[in-house]
C-alpha positions as CSV (number, residue, x, y, z in Angstrom):
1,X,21.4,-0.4,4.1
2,X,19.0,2.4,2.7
3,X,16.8,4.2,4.7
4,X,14.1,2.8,2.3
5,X,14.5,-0.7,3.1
6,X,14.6,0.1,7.3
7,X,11.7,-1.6,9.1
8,X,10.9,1.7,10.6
9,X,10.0,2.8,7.3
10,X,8.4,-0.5,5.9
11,X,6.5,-0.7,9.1
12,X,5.0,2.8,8.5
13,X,4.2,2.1,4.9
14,X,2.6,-0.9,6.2
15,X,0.3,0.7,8.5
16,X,-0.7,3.3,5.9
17,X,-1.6,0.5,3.6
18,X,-3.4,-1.2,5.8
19,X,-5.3,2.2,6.4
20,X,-5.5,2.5,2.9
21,X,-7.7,-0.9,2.6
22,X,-10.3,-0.2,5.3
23,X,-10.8,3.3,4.3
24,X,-11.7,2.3,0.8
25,X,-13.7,-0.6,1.9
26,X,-15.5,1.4,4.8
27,X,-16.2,4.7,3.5
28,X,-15.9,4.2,-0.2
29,X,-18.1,1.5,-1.2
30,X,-16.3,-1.7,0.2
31,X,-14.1,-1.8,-2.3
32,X,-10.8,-2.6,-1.6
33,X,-8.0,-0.2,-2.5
34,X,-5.0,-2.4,-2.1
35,X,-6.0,-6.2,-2.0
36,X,-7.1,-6.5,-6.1
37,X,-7.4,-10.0,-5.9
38,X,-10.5,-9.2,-3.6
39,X,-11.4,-7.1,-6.7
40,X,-11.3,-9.7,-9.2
41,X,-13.4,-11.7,-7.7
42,X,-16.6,-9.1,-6.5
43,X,-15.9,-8.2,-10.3
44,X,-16.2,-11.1,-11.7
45,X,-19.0,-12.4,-9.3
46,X,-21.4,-9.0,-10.3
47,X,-20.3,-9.6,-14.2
48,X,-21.3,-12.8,-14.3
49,X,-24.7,-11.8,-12.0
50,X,-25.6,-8.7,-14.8
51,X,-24.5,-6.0,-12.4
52,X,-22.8,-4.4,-15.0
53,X,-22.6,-1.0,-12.7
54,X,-20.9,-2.9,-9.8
55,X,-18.8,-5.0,-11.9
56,X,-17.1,-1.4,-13.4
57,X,-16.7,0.0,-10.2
58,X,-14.5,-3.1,-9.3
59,X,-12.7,-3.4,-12.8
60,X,-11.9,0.4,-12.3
61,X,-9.3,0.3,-9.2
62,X,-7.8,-2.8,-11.2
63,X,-6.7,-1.1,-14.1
64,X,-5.7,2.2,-11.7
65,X,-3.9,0.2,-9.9
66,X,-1.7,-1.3,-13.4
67,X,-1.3,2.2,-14.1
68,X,0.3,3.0,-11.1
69,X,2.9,0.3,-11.2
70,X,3.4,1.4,-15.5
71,X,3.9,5.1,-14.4
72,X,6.1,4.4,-10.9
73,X,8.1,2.1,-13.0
74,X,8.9,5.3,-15.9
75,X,9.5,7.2,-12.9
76,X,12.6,5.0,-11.9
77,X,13.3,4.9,-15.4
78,X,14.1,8.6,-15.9
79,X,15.2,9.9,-12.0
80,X,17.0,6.7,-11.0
81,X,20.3,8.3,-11.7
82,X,19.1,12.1,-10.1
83,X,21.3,13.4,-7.9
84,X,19.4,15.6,-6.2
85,X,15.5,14.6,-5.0
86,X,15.3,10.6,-4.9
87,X,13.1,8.9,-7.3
88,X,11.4,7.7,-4.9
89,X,10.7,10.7,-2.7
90,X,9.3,11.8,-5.7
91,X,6.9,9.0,-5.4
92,X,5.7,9.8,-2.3
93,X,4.8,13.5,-3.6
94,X,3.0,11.9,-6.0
95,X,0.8,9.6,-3.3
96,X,0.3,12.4,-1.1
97,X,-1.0,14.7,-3.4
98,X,-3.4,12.2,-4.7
99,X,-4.6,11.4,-1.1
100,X,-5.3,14.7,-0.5
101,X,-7.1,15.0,-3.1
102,X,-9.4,11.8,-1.8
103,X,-9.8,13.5,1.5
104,X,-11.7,16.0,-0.3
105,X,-14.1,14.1,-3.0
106,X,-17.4,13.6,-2.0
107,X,-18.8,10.3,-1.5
108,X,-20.9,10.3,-4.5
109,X,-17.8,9.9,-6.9
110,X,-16.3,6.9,-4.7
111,X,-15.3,5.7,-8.1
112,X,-13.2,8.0,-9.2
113,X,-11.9,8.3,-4.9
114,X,-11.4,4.1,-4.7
115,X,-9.3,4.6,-8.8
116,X,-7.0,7.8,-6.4
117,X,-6.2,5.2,-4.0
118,X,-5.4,2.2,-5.6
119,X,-3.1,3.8,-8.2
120,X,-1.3,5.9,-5.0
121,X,-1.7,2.4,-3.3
122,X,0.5,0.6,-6.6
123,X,3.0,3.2,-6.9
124,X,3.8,2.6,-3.0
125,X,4.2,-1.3,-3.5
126,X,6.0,-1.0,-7.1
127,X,8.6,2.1,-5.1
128,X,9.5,-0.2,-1.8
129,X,9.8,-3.6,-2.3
130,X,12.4,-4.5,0.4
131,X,12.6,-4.4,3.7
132,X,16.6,-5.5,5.3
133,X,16.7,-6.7,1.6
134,X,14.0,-8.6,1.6
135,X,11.7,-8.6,-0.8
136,X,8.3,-7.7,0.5
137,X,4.4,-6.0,-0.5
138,X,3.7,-2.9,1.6
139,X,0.0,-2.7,0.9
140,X,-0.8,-6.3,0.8
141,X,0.0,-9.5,3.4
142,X,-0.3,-13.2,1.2
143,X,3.0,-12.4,-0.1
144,X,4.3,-11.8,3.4
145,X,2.6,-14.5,5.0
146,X,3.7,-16.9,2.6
147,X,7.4,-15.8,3.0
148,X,7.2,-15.5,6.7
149,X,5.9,-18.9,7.3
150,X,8.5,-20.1,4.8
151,X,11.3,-18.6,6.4
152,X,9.9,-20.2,9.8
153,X,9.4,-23.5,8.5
154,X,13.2,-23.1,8.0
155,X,14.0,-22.0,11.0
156,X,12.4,-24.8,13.0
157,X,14.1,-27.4,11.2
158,X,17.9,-26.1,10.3
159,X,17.9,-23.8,13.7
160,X,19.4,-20.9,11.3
161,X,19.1,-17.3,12.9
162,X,19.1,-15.5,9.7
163,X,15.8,-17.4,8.8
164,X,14.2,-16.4,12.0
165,X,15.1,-13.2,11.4
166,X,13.6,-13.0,8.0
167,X,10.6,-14.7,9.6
168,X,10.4,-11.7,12.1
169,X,10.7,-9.1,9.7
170,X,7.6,-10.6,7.8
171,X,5.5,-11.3,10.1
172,X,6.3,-7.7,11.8
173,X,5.2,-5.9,8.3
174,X,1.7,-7.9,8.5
175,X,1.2,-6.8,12.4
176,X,1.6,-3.3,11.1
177,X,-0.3,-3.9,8.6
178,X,-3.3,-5.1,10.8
179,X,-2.6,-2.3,13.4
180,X,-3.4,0.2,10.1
181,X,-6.7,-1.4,8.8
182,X,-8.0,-1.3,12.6
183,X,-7.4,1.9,13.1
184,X,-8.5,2.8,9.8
185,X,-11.8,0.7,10.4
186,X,-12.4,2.6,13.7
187,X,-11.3,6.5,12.7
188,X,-13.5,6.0,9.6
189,X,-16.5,6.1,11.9
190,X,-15.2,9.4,12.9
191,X,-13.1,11.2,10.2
192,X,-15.1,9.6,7.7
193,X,-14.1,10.9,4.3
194,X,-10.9,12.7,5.6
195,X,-9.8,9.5,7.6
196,X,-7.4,9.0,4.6
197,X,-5.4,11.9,5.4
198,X,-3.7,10.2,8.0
199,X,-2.2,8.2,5.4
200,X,-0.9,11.4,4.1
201,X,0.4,12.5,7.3
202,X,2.4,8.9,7.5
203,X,3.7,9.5,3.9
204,X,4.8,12.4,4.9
205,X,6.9,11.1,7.1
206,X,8.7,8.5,5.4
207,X,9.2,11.2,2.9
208,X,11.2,13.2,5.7
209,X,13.1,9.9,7.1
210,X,14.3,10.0,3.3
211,X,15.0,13.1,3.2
212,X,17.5,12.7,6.4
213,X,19.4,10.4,4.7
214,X,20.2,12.0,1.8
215,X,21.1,15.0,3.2
């Protein structure tokens, strides 16, 4: 199995995404960085009230966050077959970067900030879409709830191990998950603006781990 589909790593990912979302939504104008569907509908809602000004600064991370998957996706495209720095190490260079970036803007362009984070935010959850092979969102939990309780549903009625265990693993990434946006929520009343960093720092990380194994 590759390091990139560990739970270590998909647990860390998840935390950082979770992060991610509270950050945006605390500090940056409660907009949510990871959960677009949220997005769509505050869009939507001030569109159709004539806040034309709030409705943009919704639609914004929505289309950031299509770029990100369009450019993650050419970036698979033309290093999948590198042999030296994984495709998806380069990824992560690419979201920390970005995020530092974040940790720097003032809160006056929370725009431009909340567009950062949800395009770092899509190239995470288009790069790592497994965990034990299982296919699962790092940044975002009805996916993962819906699979989890599915999985569990099986489990209870055919007694099958492998489903429990799939259940587990699910349930697991969203506990991470919610560890993340709590701690988010709470360092953002102390970091404020630089609380985002720690994302970076976790990135970082899984960056390493990666590195390890291909070593």
């Amino acid at each position: 199995m590759q390091t990139s589909e560990s739970f270590r790593l998909s647990a860390i990912l998840s935390f950082s995404g979770g992060l991610q979302d509270a950050y945006t939504y605390n500090v940056r104008g409660n907009v949510f960085a990871n959960a677009q569907t949220g997005n769509v509908v505050l869009m939507s809602q001030n569109f159709m009230m004539g806040n034309w000004y709030s409705g943009i600064s919704y639609m914004l991370p929505l289309i950031s966050f299509a770029a990100g998957v369009f450019i993650t996706e050419q970036i698979e495209y033309r290093f999948k077959i590198n042999k030296g720095v994984h495709w998806r190490q380069l990824v992560l260079l690419f979201e920390i970067f970005l995020l530092g970036i974040v940790g720097l803007m003032p809160t006056d362009i929370n725009t431009v900030a909340n567009m950062l984070v949800s395009f770092a935010c899509a190239m995470q959850v288009q790069a790592f879409r497994k965990v034990h092979g299982y296919g699962y969102a790092s940044t975002m939990c009805i996916g993962n709830l819906r699979s989890g309780t599915e999985s569990l549903s099986h489990y209870i009625r055919n007694r099958d191990r492998a489903s429990l265990s799939k259940a587990l693993h699910f349930f697991g990434i969203i506990l991470f998950f919610a560890i993340g946006a709590g701690v988010g929520g709470v360092l953002s009343d102390v970091l404020y603006i630089k609380t985002i960093w720690i994302s970076l720092l976790l990135l970082a990380i899984v960056a390493i781990m990666m590195f390890k194994e291909n070593r």
